[in-house]
N, CA and C atoms as an extended XYZ file, in Angstrom:
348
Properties=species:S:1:pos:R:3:atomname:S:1:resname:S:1:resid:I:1 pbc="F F F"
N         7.310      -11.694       -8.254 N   UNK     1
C         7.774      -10.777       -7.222 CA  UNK     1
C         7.350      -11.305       -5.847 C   UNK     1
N         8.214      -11.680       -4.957 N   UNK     2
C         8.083      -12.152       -3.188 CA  UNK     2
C         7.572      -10.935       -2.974 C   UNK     2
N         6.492      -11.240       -1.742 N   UNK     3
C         5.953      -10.329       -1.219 CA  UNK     3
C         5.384      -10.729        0.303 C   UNK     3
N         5.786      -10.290        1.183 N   UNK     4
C         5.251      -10.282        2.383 CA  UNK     4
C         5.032       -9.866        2.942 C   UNK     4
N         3.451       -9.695        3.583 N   UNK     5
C         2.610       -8.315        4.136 CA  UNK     5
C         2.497       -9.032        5.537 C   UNK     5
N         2.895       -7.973        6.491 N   UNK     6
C         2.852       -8.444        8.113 CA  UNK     6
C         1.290       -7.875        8.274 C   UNK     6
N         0.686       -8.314        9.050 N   UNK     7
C        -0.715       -7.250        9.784 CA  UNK     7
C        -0.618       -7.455       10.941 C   UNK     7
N        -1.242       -6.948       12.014 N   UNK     8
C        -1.620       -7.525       13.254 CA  UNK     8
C        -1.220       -6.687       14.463 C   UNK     8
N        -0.108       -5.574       14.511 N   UNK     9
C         0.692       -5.017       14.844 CA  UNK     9
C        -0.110       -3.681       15.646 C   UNK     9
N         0.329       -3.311       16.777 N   UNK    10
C        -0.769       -2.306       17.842 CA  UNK    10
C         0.021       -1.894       18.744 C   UNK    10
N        -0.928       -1.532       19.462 N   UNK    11
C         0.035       -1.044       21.380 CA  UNK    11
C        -1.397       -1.892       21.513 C   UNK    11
N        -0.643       -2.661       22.649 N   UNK    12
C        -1.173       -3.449       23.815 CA  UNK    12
C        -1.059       -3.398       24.865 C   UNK    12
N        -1.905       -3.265       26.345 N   UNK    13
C        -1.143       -2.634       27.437 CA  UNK    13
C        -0.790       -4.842       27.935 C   UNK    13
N         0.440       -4.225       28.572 N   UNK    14
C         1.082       -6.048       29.357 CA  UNK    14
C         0.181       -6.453       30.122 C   UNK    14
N         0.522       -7.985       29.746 N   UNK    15
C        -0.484       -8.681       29.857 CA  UNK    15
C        -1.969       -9.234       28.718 C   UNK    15
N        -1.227       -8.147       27.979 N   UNK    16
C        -2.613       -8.403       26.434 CA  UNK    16
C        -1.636       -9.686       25.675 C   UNK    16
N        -2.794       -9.463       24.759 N   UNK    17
C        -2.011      -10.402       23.936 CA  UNK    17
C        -2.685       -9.827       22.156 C   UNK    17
N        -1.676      -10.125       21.311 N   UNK    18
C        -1.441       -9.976       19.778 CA  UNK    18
C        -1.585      -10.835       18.793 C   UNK    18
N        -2.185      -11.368       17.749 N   UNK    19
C        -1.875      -12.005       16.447 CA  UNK    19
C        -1.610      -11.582       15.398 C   UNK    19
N        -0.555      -11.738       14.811 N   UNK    20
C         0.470      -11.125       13.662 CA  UNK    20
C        -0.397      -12.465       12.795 C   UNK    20
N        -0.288      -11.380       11.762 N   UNK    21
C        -0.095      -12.483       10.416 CA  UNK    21
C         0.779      -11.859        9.400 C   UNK    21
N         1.284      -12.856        8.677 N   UNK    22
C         2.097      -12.549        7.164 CA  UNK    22
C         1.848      -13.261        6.163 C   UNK    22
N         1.173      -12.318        4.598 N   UNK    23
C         0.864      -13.223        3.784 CA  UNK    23
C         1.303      -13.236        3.207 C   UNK    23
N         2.514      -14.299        2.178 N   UNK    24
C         2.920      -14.535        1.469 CA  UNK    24
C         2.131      -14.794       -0.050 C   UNK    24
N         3.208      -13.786       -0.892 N   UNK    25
C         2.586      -14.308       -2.271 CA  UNK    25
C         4.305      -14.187       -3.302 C   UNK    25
N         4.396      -14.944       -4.197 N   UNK    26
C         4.981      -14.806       -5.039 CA  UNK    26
C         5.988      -16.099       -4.834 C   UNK    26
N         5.888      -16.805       -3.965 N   UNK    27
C         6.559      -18.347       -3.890 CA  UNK    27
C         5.694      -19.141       -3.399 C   UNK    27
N         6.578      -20.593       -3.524 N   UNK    28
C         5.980      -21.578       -3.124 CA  UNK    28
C         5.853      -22.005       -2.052 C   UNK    28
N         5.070      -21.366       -1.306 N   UNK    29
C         4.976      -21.115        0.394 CA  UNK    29
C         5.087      -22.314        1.286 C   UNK    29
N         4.738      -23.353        0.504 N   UNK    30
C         4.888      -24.529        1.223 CA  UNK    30
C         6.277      -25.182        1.769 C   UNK    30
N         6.710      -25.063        0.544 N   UNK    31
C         8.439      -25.184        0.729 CA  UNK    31
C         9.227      -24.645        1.714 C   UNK    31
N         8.540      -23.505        2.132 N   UNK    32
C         9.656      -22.283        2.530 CA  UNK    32
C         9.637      -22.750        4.172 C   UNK    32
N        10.636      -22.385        4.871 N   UNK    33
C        10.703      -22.165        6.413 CA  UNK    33
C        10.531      -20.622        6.641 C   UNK    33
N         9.004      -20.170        7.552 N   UNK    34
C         8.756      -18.908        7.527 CA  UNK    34
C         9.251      -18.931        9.467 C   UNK    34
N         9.750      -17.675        9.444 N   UNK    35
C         9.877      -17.432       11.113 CA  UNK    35
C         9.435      -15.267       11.180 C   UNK    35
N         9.587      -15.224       12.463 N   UNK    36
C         9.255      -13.882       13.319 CA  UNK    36
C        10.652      -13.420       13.579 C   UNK    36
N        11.159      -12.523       13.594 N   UNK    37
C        11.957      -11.720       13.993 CA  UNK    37
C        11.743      -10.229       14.470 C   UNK    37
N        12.250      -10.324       15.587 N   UNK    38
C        12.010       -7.949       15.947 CA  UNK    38
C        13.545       -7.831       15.930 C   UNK    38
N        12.948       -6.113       16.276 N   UNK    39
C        14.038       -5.319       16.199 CA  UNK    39
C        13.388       -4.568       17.287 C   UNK    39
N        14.378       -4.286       18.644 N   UNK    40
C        13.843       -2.808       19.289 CA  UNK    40
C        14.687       -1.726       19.167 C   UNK    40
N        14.350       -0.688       19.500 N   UNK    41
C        15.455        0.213       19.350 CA  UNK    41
C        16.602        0.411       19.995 C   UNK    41
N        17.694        0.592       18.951 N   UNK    42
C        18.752        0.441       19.959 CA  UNK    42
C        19.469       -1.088       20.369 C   UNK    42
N        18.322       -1.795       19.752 N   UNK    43
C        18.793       -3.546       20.180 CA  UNK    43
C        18.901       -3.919       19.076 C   UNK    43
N        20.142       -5.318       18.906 N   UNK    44
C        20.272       -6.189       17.923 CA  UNK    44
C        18.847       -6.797       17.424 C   UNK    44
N        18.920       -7.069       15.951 N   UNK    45
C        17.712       -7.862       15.877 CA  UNK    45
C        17.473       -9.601       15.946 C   UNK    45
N        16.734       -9.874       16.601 N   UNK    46
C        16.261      -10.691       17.566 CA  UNK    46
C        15.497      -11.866       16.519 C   UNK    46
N        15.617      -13.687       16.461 N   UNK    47
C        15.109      -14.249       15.851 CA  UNK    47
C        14.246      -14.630       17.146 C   UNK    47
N        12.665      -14.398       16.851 N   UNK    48
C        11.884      -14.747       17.570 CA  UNK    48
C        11.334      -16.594       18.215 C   UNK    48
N        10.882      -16.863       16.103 N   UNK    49
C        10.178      -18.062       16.068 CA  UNK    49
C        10.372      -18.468       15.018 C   UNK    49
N        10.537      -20.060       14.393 N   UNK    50
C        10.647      -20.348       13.430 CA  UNK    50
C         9.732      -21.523       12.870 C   UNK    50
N         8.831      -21.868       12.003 N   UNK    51
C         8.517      -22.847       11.751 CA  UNK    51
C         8.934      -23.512       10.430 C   UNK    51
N         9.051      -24.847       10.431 N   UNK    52
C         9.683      -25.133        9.193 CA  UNK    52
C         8.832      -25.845        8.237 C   UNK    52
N         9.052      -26.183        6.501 N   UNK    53
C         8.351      -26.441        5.818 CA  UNK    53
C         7.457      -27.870        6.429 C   UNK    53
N         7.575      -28.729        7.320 N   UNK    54
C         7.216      -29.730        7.921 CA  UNK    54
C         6.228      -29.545        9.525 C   UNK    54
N         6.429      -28.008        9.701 N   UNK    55
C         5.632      -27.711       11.119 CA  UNK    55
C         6.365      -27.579       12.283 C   UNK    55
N         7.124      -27.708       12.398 N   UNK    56
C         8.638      -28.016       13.550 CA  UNK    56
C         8.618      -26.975       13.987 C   UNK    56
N         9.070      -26.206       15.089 N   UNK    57
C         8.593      -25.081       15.495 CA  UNK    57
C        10.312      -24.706       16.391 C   UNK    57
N        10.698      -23.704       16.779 N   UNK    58
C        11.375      -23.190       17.204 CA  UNK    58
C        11.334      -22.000       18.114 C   UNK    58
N        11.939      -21.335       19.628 N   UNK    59
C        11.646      -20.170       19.642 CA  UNK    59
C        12.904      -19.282       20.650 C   UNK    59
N        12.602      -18.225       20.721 N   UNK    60
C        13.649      -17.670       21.237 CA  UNK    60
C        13.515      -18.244       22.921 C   UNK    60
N        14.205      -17.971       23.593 N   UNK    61
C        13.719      -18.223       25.312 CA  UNK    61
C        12.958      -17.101       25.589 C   UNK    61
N        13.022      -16.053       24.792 N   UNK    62
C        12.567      -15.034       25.657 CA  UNK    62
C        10.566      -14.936       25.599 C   UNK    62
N        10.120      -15.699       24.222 N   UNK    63
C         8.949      -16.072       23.266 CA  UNK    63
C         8.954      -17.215       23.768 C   UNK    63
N         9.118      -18.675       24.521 N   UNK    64
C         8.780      -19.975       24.934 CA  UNK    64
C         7.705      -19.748       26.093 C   UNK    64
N         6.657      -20.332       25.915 N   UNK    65
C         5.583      -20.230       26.849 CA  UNK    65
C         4.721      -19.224       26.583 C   UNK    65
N         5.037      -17.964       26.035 N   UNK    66
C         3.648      -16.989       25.641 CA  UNK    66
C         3.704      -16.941       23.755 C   UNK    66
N         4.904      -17.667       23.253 N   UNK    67
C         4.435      -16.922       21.647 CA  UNK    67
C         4.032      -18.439       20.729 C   UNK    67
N         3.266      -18.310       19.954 N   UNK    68
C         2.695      -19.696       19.258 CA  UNK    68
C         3.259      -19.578       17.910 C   UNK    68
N         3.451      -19.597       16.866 N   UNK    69
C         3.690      -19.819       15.415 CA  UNK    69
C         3.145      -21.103       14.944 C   UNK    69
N         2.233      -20.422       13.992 N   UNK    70
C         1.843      -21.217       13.261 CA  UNK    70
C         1.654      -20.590       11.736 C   UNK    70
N         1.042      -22.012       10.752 N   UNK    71
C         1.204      -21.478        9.482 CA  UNK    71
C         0.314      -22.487        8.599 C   UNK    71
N        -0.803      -21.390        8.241 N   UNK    72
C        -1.676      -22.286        6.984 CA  UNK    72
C        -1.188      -22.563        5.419 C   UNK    72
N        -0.465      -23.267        4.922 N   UNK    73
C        -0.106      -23.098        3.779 CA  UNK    73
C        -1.795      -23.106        2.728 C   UNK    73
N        -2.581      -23.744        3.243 N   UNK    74
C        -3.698      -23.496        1.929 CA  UNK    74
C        -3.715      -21.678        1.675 C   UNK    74
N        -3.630      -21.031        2.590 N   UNK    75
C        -4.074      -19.526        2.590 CA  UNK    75
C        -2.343      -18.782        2.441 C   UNK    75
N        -1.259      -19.202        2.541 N   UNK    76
C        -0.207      -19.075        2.170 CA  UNK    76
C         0.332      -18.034        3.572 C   UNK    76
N        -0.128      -18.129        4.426 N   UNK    77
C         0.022      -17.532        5.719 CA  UNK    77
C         1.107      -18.054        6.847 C   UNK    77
N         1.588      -16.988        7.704 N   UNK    78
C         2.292      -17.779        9.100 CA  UNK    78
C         1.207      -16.840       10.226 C   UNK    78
N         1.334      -17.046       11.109 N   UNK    79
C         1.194      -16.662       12.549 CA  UNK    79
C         1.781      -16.486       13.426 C   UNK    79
N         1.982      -15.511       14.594 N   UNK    80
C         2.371      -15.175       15.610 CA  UNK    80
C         1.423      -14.764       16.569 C   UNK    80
N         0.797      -15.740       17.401 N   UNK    81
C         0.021      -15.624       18.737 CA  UNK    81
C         1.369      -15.100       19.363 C   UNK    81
N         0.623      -13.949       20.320 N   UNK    82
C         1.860      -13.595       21.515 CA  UNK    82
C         0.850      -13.326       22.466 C   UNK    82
N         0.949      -14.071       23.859 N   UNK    83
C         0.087      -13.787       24.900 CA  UNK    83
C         1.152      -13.095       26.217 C   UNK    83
N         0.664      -12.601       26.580 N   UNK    84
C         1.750      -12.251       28.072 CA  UNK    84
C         2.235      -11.280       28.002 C   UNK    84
N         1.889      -10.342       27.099 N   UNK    85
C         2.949       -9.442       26.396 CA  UNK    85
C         3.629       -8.403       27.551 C   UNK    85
N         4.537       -8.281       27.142 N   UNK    86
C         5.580       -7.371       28.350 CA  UNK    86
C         6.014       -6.366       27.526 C   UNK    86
N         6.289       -5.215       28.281 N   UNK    87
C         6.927       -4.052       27.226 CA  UNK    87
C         8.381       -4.263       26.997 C   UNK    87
N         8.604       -5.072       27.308 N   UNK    88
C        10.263       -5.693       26.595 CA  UNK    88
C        10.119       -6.065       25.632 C   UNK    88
N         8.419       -6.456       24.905 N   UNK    89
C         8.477       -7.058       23.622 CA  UNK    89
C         8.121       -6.105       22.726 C   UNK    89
N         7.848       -4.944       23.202 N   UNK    90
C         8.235       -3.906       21.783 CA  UNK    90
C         9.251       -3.228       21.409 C   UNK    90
N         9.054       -3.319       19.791 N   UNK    91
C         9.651       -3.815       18.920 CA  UNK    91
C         9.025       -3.982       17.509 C   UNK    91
N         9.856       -3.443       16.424 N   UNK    92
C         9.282       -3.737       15.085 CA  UNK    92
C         9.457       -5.527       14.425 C   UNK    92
N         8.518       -5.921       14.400 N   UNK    93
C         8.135       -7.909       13.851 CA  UNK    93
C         8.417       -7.715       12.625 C   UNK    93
N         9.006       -8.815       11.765 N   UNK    94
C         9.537       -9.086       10.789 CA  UNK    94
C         9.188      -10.082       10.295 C   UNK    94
N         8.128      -10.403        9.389 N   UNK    95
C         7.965      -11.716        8.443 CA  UNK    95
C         9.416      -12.355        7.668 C   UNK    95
N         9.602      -13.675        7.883 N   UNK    96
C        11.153      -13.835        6.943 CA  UNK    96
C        10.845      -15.081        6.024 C   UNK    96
N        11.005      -15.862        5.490 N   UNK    97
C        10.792      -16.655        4.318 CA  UNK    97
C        12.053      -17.244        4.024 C   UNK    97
N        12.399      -18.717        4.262 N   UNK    98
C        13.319      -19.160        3.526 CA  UNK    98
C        13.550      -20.125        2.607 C   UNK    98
N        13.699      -20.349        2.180 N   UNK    99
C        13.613      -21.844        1.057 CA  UNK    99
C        14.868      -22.379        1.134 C   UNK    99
N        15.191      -23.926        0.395 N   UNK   100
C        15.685      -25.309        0.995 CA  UNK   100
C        17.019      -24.620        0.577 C   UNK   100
N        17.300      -23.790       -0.407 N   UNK   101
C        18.591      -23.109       -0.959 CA  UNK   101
C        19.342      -21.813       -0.258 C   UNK   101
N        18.071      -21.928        0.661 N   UNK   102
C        18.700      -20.548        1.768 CA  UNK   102
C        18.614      -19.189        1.076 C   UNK   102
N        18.080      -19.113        0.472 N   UNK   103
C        17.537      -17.811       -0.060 CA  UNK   103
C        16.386      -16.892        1.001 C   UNK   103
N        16.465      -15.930        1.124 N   UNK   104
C        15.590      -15.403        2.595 CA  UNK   104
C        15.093      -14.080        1.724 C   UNK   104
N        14.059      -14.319        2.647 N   UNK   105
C        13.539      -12.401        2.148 CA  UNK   105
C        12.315      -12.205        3.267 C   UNK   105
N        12.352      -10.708        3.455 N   UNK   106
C        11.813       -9.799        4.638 CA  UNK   106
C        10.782       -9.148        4.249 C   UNK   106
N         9.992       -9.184        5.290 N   UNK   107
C         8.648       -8.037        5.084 CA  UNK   107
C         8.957       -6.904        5.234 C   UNK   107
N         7.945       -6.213        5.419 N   UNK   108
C         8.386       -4.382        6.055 CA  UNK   108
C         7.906       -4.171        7.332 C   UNK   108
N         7.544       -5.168        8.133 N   UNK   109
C         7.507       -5.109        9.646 CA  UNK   109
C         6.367       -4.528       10.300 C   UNK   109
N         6.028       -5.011       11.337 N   UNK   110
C         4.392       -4.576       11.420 CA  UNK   110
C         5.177       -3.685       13.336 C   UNK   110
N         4.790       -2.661       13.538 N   UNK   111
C         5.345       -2.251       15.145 CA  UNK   111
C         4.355       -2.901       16.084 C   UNK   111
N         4.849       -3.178       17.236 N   UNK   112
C         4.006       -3.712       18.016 CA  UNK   112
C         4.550       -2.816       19.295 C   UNK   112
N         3.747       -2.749       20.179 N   UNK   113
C         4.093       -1.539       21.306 CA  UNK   113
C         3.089       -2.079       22.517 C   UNK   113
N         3.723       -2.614       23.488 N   UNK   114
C         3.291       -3.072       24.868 CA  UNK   114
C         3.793       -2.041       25.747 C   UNK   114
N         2.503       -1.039       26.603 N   UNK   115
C         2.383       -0.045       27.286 CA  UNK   115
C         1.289        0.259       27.709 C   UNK   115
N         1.129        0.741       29.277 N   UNK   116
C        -0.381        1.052       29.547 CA  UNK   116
C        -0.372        2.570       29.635 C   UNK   116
C-alpha cells in the first residue's frame, strides 16, 4: 500500500519560512520523481517543485529563489524549504510520487497559511 504522509504545514506570518516533509512508504522511493504541488482556494492546482530520481530539480516561477526541494532516499523522504513566505503562498501542499511508467499518487496535503 503507497503511502504518503506530508508534515510540516502551519500559519506563518510573511517573511517566515516552512519545512514540509513527505514520507514515503510502500515503493521504491528511489526510483520515483517526487514533487510539491498546492491548491488555494478557488485557484487551479499549482505544480510547485519537482525533483527527479537523479536530483534534478525543477520549480514553478512563482517558488524560484525562496523554495528548495530536496530528498533523502536512505530515510525515503522529499523536502520543501520555503523561505520568503508571502500570503499568496497559502494553500493546501501536496506530496506526489511518480515512477518511470508514470504512475502518480498523492498525499492528503499538509495546509500551510502565511498571515500576521
Amino acid at each position: 500500500q503507497v503511502q504518503l504522509v506530508e508534515s510540516g504545514g502551519g500559519l506563518v506570518q510573511p517573511g517566515g519560512s516552512l519545512r514540509l516533509s513527505c514520507a514515503a512508504s510502500g515503493i521504491r522511493f528511489s526510483i520515483y520523481a517526487m514533487g510539491w504541488s498546492r491548491q488555494a482556494p478557488g485557484k487551479q492546482r499549482e505544480l510547485v517543485a519537482t525533483i527527479s530520481r537523479y536530483g534534478s530539480t525543477n520549480y514553478a516561477d512563482s517558488a524560484k529563489g525562496r523554495f528548495t526541494i530536496s530528498r533523502d532516499n536512505a530515510k525515503n523522504t522529499v523536502y520543501l524549504q520555503m523561505n520568503s513566505l508571502k500570503p499568496e503562498d497559502t494553500a493546501v501542499y501536496y506530496c506526489t510520487a511518480r515512477n518511470p511508467i508514470d504512475s502518480e499518487y498523492w498525499g492528503q496535503g499538509t495546509q500551510v497559511t502565511v498571515s500576521s
